[in-house]
Each structure stands twice: as C-alpha cells, then as structure tokens.
C-alpha positions in Angstrom: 46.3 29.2 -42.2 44.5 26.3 -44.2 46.0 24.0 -41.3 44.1 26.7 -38.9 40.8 26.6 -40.6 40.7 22.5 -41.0 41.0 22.3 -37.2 38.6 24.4 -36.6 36.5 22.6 -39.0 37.7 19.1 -37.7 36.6 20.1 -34.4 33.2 21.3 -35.3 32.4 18.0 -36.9 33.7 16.5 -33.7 31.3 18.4 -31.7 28.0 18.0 -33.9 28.8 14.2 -34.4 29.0 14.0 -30.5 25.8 16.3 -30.4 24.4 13.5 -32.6 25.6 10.7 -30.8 24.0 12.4 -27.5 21.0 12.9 -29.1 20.5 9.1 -30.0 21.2 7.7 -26.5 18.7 10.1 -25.1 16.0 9.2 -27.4 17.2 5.6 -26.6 17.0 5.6 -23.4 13.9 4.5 -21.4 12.7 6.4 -19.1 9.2 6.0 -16.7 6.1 7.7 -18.1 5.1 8.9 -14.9 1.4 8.7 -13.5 -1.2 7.8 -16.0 -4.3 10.5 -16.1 -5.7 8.8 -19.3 -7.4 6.1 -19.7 -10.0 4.5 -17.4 -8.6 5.5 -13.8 -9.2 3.5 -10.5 -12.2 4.8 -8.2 -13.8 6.7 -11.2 -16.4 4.7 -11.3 -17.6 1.9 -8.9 -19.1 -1.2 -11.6 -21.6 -3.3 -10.8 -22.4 -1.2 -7.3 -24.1 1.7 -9.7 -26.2 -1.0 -11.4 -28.2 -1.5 -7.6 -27.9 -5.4 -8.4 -29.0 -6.6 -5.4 -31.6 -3.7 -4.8 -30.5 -2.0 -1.9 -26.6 -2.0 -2.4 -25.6 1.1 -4.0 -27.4 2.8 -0.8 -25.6 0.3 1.4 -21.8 1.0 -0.9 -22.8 5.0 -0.6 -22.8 4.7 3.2 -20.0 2.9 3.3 -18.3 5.7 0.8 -19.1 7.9 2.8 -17.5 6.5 6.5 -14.8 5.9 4.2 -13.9 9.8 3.9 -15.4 10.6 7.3 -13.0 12.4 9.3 -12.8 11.8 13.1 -12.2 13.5 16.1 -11.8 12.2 19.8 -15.6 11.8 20.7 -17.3 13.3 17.6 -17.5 17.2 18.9 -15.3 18.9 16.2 -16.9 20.7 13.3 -16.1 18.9 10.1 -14.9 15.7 12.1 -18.2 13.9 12.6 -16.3 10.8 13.6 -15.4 9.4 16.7 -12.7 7.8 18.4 -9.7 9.0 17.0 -6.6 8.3 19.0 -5.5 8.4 22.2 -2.0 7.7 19.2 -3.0 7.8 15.6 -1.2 8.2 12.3 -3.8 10.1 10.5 -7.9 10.8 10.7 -9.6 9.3 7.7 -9.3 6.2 5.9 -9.8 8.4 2.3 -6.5 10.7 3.7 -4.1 7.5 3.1 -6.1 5.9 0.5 -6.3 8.8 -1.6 -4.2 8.1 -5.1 -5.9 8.5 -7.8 -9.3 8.1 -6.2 -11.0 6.6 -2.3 -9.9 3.9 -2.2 -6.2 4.2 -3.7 -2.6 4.9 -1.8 -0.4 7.4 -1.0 -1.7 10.4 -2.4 1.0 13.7 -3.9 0.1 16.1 -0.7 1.2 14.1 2.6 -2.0 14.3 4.8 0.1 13.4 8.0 1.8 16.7 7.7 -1.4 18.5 8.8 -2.7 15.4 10.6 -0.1 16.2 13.3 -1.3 19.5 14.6 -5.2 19.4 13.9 -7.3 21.1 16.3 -4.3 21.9 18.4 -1.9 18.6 18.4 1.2 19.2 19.6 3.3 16.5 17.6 6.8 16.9 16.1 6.8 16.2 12.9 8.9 12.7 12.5 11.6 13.4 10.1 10.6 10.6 7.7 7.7 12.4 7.4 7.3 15.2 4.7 4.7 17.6 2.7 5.9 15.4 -1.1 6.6 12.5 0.3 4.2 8.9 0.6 1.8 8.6 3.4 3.5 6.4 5.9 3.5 4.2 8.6 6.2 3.0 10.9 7.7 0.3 12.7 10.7 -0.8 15.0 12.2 -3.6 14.1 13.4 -4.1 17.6 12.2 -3.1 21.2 14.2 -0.2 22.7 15.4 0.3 26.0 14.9 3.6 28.6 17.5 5.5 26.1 15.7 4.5 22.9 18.5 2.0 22.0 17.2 -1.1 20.0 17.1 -4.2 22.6 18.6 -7.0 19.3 17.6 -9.8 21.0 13.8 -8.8 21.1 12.1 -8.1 17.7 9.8 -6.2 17.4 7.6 -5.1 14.3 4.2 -3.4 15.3 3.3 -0.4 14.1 4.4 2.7 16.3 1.9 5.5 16.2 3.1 8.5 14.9 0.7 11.1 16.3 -1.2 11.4 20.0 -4.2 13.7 20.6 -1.9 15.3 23.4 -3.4 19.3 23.0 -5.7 18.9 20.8 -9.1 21.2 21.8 -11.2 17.8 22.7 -8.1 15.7 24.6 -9.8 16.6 27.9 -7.5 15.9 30.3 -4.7 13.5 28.0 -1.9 15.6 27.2 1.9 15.2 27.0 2.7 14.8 30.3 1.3 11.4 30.0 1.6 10.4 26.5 4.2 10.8 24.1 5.5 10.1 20.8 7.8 7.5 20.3 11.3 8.7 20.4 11.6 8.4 16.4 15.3 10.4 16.5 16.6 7.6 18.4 15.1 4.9 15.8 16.4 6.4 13.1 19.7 6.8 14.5 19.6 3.4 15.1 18.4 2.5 12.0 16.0 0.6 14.0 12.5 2.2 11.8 11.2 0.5 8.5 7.8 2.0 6.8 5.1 0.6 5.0 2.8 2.7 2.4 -1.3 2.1 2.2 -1.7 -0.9 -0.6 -4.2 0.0 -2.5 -8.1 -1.4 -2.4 -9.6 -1.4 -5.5 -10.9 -4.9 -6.4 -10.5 -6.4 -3.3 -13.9 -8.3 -3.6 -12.4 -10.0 -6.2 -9.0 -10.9 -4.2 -11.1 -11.8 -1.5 -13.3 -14.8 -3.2 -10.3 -16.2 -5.3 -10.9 -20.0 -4.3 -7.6 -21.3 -3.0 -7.9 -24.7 -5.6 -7.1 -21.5 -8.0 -4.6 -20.0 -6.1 -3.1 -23.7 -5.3 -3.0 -24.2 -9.4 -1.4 -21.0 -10.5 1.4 -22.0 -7.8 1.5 -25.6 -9.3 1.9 -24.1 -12.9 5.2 -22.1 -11.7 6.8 -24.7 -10.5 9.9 -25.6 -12.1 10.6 -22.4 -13.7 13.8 -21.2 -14.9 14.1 -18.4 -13.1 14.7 -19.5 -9.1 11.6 -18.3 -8.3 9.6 -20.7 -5.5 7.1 -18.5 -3.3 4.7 -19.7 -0.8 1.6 -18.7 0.9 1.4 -16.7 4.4 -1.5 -19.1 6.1 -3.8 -18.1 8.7 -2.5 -19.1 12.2 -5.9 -20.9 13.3 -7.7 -22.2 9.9 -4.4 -23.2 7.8 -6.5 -20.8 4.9 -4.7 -18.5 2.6 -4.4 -15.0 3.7 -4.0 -12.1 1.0 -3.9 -8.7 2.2 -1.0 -6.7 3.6 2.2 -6.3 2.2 2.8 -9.4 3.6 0.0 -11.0 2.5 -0.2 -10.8 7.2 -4.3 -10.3 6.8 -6.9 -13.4 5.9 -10.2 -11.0 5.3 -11.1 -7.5 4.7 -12.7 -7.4 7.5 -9.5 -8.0 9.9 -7.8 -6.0 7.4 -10.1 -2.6 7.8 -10.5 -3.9 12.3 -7.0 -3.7 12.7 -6.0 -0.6 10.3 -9.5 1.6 12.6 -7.1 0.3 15.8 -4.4 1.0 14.6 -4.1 3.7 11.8 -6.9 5.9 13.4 -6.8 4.6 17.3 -10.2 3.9 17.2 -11.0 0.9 19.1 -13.9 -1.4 17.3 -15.6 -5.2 17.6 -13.2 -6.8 16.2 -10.1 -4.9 17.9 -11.8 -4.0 21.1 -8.9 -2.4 22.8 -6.9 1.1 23.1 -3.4 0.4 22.4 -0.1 0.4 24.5 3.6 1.2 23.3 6.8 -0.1 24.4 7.5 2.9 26.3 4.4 2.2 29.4 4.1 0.1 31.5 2.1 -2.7 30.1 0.4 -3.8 32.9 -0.8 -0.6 33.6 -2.3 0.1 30.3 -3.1 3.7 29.2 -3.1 6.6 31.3 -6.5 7.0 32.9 -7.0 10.4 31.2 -6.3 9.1 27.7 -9.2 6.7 28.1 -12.1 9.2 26.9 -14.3 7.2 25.4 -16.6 4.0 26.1 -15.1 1.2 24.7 -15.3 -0.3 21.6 -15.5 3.4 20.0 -16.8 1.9 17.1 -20.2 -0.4 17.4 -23.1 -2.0 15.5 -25.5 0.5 16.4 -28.9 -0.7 18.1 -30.5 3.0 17.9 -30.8 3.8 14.2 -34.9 4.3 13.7 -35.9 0.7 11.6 -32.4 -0.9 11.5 -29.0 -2.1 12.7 -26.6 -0.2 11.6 -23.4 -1.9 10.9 -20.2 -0.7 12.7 -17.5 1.8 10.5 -15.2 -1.5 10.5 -17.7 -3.8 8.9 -18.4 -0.9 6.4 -15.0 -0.1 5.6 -14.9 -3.8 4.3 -17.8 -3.2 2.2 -16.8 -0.2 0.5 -13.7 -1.9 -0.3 -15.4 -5.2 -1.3 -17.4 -3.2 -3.8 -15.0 -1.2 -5.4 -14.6 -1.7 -8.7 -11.1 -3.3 -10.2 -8.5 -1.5 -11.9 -8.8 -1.6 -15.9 -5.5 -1.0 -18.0 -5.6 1.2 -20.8 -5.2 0.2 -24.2 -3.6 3.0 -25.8 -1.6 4.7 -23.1 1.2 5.5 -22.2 3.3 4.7 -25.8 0.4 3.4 -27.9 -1.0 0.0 -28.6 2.0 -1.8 -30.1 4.8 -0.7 -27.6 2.0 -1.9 -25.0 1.3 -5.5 -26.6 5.3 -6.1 -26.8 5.6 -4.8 -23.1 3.3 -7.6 -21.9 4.9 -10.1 -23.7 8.5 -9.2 -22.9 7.1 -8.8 -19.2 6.1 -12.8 -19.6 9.0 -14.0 -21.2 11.8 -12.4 -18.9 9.9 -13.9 -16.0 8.3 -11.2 -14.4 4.9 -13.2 -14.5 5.9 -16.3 -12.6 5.5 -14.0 -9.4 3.1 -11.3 -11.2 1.1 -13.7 -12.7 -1.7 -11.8 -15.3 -4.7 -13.3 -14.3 -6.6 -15.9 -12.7 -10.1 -17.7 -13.8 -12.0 -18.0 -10.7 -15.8 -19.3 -10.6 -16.4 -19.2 -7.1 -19.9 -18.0 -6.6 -20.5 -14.6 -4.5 -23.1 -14.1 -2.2 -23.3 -10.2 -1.9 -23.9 -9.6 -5.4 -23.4 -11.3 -8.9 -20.3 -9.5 -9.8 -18.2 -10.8 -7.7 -19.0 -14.4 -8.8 -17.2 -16.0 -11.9 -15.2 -13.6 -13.5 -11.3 -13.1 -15.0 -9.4 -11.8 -11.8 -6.9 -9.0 -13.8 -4.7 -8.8 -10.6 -0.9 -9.1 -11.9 -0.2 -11.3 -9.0 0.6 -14.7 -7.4 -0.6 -13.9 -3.8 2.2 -15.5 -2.9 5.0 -14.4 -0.5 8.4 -14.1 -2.4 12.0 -13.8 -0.8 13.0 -10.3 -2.1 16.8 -10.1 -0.5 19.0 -7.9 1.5 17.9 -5.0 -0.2 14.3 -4.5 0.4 14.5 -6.7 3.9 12.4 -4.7 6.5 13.2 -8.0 9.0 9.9 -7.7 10.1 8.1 -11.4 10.3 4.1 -11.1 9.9 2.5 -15.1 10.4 4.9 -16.9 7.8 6.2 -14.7 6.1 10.0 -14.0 7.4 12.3 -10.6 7.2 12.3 -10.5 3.5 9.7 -12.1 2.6 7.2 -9.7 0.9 3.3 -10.3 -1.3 3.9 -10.6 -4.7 2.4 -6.9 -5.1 -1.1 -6.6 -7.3 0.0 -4.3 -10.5 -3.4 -3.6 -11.4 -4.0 0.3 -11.4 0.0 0.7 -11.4 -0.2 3.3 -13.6 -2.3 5.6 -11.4 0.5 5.4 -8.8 2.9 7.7 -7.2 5.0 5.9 -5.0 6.0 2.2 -4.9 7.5 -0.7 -3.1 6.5 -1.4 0.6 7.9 1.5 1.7 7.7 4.3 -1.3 11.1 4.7 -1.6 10.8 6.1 -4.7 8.5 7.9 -7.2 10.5 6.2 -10.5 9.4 2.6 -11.8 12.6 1.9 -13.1 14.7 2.1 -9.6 11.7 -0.4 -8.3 12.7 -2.7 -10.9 16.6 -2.4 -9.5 15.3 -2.7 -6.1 14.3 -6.2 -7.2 17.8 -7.3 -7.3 20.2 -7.8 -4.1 22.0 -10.8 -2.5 18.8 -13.9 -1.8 16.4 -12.3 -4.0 13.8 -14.4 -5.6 14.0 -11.7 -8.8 17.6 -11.5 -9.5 17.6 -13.8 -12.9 14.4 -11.8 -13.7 16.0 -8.5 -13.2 19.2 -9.9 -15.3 16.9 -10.6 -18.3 15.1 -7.0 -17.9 18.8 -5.5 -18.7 19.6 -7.0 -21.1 17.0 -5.9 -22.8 17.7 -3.4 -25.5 16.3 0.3 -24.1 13.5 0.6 -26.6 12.2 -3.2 -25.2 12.9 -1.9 -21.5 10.6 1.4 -22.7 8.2 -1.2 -23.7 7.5 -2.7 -20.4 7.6 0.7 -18.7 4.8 1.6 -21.1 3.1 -1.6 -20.5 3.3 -1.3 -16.5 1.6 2.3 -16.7 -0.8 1.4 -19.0 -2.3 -1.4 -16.0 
C-alpha cells in the first residue's frame, strides 16, 4: 500500500518537475514580436515636407500623395477610378494598394488588394493560385520562356515580370476581351516550378538612398573588407554610366524616377515618358505587338501635361518619384518591443555576430540636395550596404537583373522592419526568425553569420528579435 502511494507520489513529482522544466524552455525560448504599432511608425508623418521648406513643396508632395493613391481605370471613365491607363495586363490599380504596410508608401499590406484587383468593374481573371486574400502582394516572373504547351524552354531565360491581370471584360475594355488576350498560363509555371515572386520594397526614405554619394558608399565597402565572416558583396552598376544603382531587390534600378517609369509600365500597364510602350508577353507574336483592340488609349497614357491653366503639370511618373523622394525615413523606437536594455544588447549582438558587414547601421553622407535642405547632409539610418550579396541555393530566384546574377540579392534596408508583415524578396513568410534561417543554404554569403546567431543563447537571440522590430 505505502509502495502504492509512493508511486503515485513519485510520479506526480515527475510530472510537475517536467511541467517546470516545460515551462522554462518556453519562457526561454525566443520568439518574433510580431508587427510593431508603437512607437513612431513609417508614413505617419512626412518630416521636413510639412515644414513647406522650399515654399511651395508640401503643395507639390500633396499632389504627388495624392496620384500616389489614385486608382485607375482604362481611360479615366469609372467612378472612383479617376486614373487612366490601366492595363491592357496589370497586376493591380494603385500604387498605395501595394505599397500599403503600415502607411503610403510601405509594402505588402494584411488584405491582398490583387484579390479584388482581378475582377474590378467586370475582369474576368482567375485568380493565380499564388495569389491569396492573407497572403503578400505579389508580383511574378518565369525564370524561363515557355513553349506552345507552357513548358519552360531551359536554354532561354527569362525573368520579366508576367502580368497577372488583363482588362479582358471589364465595363470600359471596349472591344479587348479574352479572345485576344489572356493570362499567362500560371498552372503550367507552377507545375514547372518555372514562377519566382517578388514583394513591393518599401519607399520611405528614399531621398535619402537616392543622394548617398557613391565616395560613401565606395568607403563603407572598403571598411568591410577583410572581415571574418566570408562576406565580399559588390555593387549592381548602371549599364551606360558605370554609376551605382540602388533600388530593386536587386539593387536592378539607378533612380527613382526609372524605378516608379517602369513599376506605371509594368505594375499598372500604364504606358508613360519614360516607358513609352504597351507591353507584349511571350505568348504573341512579337512582331505583331498587341491586339489592335487592346490599344485604347493614345500613347504614352501618362504625360507632362501642357493644358493645366498657369502651369506644366508634371506626369504621374515624375510625381510618383517625388512623393517617394519626400517621404520621410523610418525612425526605430527606443522602448519597443522588449524595452530599452534588451534593445541596446540586440544592436550590439547584431554587430558583433556579423549581421552589420552586409546591414551596415548607417552612413554619414554630406552631399548637398537641391530639392530641399533635408535631404542634404544628414546620418542615413538605412541598415544597409547597398550592396549585392550572394545569398545561396535557398533563396536563388535565378533571375539576373544588370550584374547581379541568380542569387545575388540587395542587402535589404531594415529601417521600418518592425512595421512589416512579410519579408524576404518573395514574402515567404510572416516570422522573422525563419528569415534569419533563410539566410543560410549551400554558397550563401550569411552562413558564418547565421552560425554565430545560433549559437546564441535564446534570451540573446530574443534580443536581436526585439532589436530588429524596434527599427
């Protein structure tokens, strides 16, 4: 009986001590805080634009804000979609859709806009699987050319962007519908594994990534050199000028304004001055162009306009830049997510494993704006090298943009990180831990790196979590 009793009592200690045990490794264990909504938040606010320094610019930014969010339609005729242009292929109707999260001028937003995007006034698009209500805002591309069948052809890359969406049966198509434009034959691509995807980067700040002299972007290179952790990136150069070029996910795009020319083209279908053109897909003939009924509009769709009463109004494309020129920079938070201290020993485990020879904190530039004093001399907060890094097998999209080759990816900007939903190029995943592991696979310029981060003990790992949402 007393035997009985003491193994019941023997296994009750058992259980609690495991309880215990349990207990400690969860509160051990690090875990991402998830989006920041304290603290100062990208977009909130628009700096030096507000103080009207040169006169006349927060009216110039407010127009600019407001194309920004400006939905379009085919020729301007829709109620609610003042815009014009959109299509004949698109892959959604607003620059503010995409660039949503957590303001204008951010990324992939909660709510998928492209779900509704593809049967707005009347589209009849499929839905792409890849595509979902939850999931990022995305963008996709074959990394081959397909045959009749949709099989990839392996001996011709491809890489552009496929339009998800046409204006086939929408109300204001006229005479474009689906018997002479289709979708791409996604199925086949994914089938194939032949489709990668790429999520909006963010904009805030990019004034400031715009003016960084390249003497300062040539020093902070020089400065990594050597280091202990295999890590040697380079710049992707303009094709014509040699210059640096810094936007893109491949750092593919030398100025804001060929950044927002080409995303009008090709993110909205709206032809413009600087891409003047409606675009073909593999599946036409290319020397036939676009079916004649498709072609709706007067070309460019988008135009400095001559007929405003007094002035010359800039086109959308040359405004886009501006509004994104103008944005204000991310600021990190000081407190949150953890408090001060766990935030301060987050930044400096972050330099010491490595993770700032690639995301470097920040860079002293004293170039000299033109467009208004704030964007002269001032401490560029970016948490990045600008450089293009091999990242290995495992995040590969073998797509090559200028220089930069299949694996080869922009050392990502961290500032506003912690307003974010989704991350790497693709937004494979909502969780900043698994985009740390994603850092690690066979050629990757970040393997040593990610070594060091395990090693660390959880409540240092929880550190740099807290430290990477506080940005």
């Amino acid at each position: 009986m007393c035997s009985e009793k003491n193994a019941r009592l023997s296994s009750r200690v058992m259980l609690w001590t495991a309880l215990a045990v349990l207990s400690a490794m969860t509160a051990l264990a690090q875990t991402d805080p998830g989006v920041r909504t304290s603290g100062p938040i990208p977009g909130a606010t628009f700096g030096s634009v507000t103080a009207n320094n040169p006169s006349g610019i927060l009216s110039f930014f407010t127009d600019a804000q407001t194309r920004f969010a400006t939905i379009d339609s085919v020729s301007g005729t829709i109620t609610g979609e003042p815009g014009s242009g959109l299509g004949p292929r698109y892959n959604s109707r607003s620059c503010a859709r995409c660039h949503a999260q957590p303001n204008a001028g951010g990324t992939a937003p909660s709510t998928n806009p492209q779900v509704s995007d593809a049967s707005a006034d009347g589209a009849s698009n499929a839905l792409p699987s890849f595509i979902s209500p939850t999931g990022p805002v995305r963008e996709a591309r074959f990394i081959y050319f397909t045959d009749s069948s949709g099989n990839p052809i392996t001996s011709s890359p491809n890489g552009g962007v496929e339009p998800l969406f046409t204006i086939a049966g929408r109300t204001d198509s006229g005479g474009c519908n689906s018997s002479v434009i289709q979708q791409p034959n996604f199925s086949s691509a994914v089938a194939h594994n032949n489709v990668i995807f790429r999520i909006p980067t963010p904009v805030f700040g990019s004034g400031l990534m715009e003016k960084i002299d390249e003497s300062t972007l040539l020093a902070v290179q020089a400065a990594a050199a050597g280091n202990p952790f295999g890590i040697a990136g380079t710049f992707n150069r303009n094709g014509n000028d040699g210059t640096i070029a810094r936007f893109g996910w491949k750092a593919q795009n030398k100025s804001l304004e060929l950044f927002s020319g080409e995303a009008y083209n090709v993110e909205m279908g709206v032809s413009n001055e600087l891409f003047t053109q409606e675009r073909p897909t593999p599946e036409e003939d290319l020397a036939s162009g676009l079916p004649a009924p498709c072609k709706i509009n007067a070309m460019p769709e988008d135009i400095t306009n001559f007929q405003k009463a007094g002035a010359q109004i800039p086109s959308d494309a040359v405004q886009f830049a501006m509004f994104m020129r103008l944005l204000a920079p991310p600021v990190a938070s000081t407190t949150t997510p953890g408090g001060s201290t766990s935030i301060s020993n987050g930044a400096a485990l972050f330099q010491s494993i490595g993770c700032a020879t690639c995301h470097t904190m920040s860079m002293s530039d004293s170039t000299q704006s033109a467009v208004t004093p704030d964007l002269s001399a001032a401490t560029v907060n970016l948490v990045s090298d600008l450089e293009i890094h091999h990242m290995g097998s495992g995040l590969a999209d073998n797509v090559m943009q200028g220089g930069a080759g299949g694996d080869q990816f922009r050392t990502a900007p961290l500032w506003g990180l912690g307003t974010r939903i989704f991350f790497l190029h693709d937004g494979r995943t909502t969780d900043l831990l698994a985009a740390i592991s994603a850092h690690y696979s066979t050629g990757s310029e970040a393997n040593t790196v990610k070594l060091n981060f395990d090693a660390l003990s959880p409540g240092q790992k929880q550190d740099i979590l807290n430290f990477l949402r506080s940005l």
